[in-house]
Backbone as a chain_set.jsonl record, in Angstrom:
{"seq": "XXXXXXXXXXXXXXXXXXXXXXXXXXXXXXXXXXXXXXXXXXXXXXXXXXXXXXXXXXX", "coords": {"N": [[0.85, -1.168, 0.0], [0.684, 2.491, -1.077], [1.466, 5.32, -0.084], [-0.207, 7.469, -0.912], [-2.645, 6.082, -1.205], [-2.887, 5.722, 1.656], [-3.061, 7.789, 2.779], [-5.693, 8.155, 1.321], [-7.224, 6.543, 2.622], [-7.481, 7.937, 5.524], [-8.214, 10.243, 4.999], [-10.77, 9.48, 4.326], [-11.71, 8.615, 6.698], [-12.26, 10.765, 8.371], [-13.694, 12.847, 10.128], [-17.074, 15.192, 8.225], [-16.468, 18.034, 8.695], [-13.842, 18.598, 8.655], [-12.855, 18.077, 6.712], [-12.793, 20.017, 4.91], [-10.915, 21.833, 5.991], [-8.623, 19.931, 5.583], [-8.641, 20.416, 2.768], [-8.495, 22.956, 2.268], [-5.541, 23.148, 3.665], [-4.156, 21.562, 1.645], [-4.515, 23.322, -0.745], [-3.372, 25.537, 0.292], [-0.596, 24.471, 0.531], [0.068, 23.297, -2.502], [0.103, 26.349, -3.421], [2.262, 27.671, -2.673], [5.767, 28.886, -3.832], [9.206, 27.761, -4.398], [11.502, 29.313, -2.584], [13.823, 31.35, -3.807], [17.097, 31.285, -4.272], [18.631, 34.59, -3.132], [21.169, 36.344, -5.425], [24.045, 37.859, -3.903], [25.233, 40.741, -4.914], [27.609, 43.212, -5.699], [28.994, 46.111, -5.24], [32.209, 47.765, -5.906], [33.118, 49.507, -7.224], [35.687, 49.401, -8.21], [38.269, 49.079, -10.736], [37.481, 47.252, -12.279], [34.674, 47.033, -13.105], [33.211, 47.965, -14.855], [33.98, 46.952, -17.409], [34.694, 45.01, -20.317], [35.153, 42.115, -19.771], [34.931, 39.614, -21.768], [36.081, 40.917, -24.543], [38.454, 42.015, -23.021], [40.008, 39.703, -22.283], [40.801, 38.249, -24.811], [42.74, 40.468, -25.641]], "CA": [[0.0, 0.0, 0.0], [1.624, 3.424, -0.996], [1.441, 6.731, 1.01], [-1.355, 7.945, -1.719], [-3.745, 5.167, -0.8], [-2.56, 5.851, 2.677], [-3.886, 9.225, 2.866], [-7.443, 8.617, 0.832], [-8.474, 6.353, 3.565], [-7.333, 8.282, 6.596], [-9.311, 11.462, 4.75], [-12.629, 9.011, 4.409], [-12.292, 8.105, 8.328], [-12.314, 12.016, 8.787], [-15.524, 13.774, 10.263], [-17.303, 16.388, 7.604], [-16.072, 19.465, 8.797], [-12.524, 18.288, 8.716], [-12.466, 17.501, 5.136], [-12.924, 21.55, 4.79], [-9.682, 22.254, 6.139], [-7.887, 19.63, 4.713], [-8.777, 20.652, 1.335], [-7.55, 24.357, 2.292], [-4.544, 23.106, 3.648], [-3.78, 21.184, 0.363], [-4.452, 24.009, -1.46], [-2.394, 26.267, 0.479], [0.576, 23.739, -0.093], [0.091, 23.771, -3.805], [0.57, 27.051, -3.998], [3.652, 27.937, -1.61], [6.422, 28.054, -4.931], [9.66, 27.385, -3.729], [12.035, 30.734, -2.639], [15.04, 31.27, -5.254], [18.405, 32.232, -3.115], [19.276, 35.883, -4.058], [22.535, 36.733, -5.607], [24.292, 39.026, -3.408], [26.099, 41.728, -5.802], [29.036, 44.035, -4.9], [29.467, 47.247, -6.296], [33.267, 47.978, -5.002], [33.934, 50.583, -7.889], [36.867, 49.498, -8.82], [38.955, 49.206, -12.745], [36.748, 46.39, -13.026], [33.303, 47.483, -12.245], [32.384, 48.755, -15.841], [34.743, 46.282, -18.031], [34.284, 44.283, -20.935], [35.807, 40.892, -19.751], [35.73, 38.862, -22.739], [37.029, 41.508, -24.557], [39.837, 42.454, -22.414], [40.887, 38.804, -22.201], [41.538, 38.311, -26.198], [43.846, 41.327, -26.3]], "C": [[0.908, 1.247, 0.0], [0.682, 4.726, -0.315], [0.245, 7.139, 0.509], [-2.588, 7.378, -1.188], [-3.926, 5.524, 0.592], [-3.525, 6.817, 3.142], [-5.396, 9.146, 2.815], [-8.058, 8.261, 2.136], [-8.611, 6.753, 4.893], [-8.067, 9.635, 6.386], [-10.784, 11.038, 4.992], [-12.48, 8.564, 5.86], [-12.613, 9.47, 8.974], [-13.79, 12.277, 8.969], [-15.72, 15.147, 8.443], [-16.596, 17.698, 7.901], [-14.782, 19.775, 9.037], [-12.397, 18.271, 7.509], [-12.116, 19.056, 4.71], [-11.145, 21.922, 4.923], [-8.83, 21.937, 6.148], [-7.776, 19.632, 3.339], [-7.448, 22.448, 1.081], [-6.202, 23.794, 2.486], [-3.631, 22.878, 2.533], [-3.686, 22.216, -0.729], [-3.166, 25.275, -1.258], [-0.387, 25.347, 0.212], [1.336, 23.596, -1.339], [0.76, 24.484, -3.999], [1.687, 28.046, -3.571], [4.985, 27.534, -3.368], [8.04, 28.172, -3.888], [10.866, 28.961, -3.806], [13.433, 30.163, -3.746], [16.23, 32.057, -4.124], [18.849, 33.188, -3.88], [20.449, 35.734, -3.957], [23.054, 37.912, -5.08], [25.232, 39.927, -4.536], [26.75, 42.893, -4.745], [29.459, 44.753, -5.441], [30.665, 48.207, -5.587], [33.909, 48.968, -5.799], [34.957, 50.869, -7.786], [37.449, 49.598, -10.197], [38.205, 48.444, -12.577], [35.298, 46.154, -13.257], [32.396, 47.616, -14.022], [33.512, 48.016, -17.462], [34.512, 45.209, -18.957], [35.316, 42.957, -20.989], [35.912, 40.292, -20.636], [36.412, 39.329, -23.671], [38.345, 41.846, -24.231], [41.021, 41.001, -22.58], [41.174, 38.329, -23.391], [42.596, 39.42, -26.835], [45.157, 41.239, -25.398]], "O": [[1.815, 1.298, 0.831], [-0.534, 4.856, -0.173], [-0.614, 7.256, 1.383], [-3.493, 8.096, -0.762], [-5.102, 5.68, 0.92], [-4.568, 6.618, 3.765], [-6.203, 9.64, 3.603], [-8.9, 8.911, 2.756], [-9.509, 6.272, 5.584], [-8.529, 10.205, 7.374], [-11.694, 11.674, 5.523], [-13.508, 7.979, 6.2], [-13.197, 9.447, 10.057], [-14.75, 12.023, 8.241], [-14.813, 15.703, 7.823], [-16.179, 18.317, 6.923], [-14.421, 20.858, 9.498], [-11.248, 18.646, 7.273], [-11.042, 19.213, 4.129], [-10.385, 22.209, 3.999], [-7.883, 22.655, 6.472], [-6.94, 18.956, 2.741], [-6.481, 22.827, 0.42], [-5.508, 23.886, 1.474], [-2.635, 23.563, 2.302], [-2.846, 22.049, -1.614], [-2.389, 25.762, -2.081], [0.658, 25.836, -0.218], [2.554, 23.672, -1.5], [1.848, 24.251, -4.526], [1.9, 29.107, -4.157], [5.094, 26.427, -3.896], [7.973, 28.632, -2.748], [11.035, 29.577, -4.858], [13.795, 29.08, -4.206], [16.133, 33.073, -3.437], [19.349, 33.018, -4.992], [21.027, 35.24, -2.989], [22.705, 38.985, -5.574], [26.169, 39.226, -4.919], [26.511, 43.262, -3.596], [30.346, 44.474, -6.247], [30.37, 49.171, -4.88], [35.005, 49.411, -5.453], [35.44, 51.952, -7.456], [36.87, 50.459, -10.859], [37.314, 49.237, -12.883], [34.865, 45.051, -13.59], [31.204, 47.379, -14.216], [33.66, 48.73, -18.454], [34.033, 44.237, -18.372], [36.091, 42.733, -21.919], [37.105, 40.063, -20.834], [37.381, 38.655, -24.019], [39.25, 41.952, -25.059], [42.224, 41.023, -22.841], [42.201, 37.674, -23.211], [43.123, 39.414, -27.948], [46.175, 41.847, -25.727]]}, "num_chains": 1, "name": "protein.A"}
């Protein structure tokens, strides 16, 4: 028996007015997307700040 099956029939032993706010919960789960780790940037205005790297490195 997998976790899926698991679930349906521990939802159908549930009272009515439980089913309610395991539906919300599910829904709120859904739609939670997952955070993205920001790129910290570093503007140290130095010679290299404003530089066309692949440029520079073919000459």
């Amino acid at each position: 028996m997998n976790s899926k099956t698991k679930l349906k029939q521990e939802i159908d032993k549930l009272p009515d007015d439980l089913i309610e706010e395991i539906y919300q919960y599910l829904k709120l789960i859904k739609s939670k997307k997952p955070n993205k780790a920001l790129l910290k940037t570093y503007h140290l205005e130095g010679k290299f700040d404003n530089l066309n790297i692949r440029a520079e490195a073919y000459e």
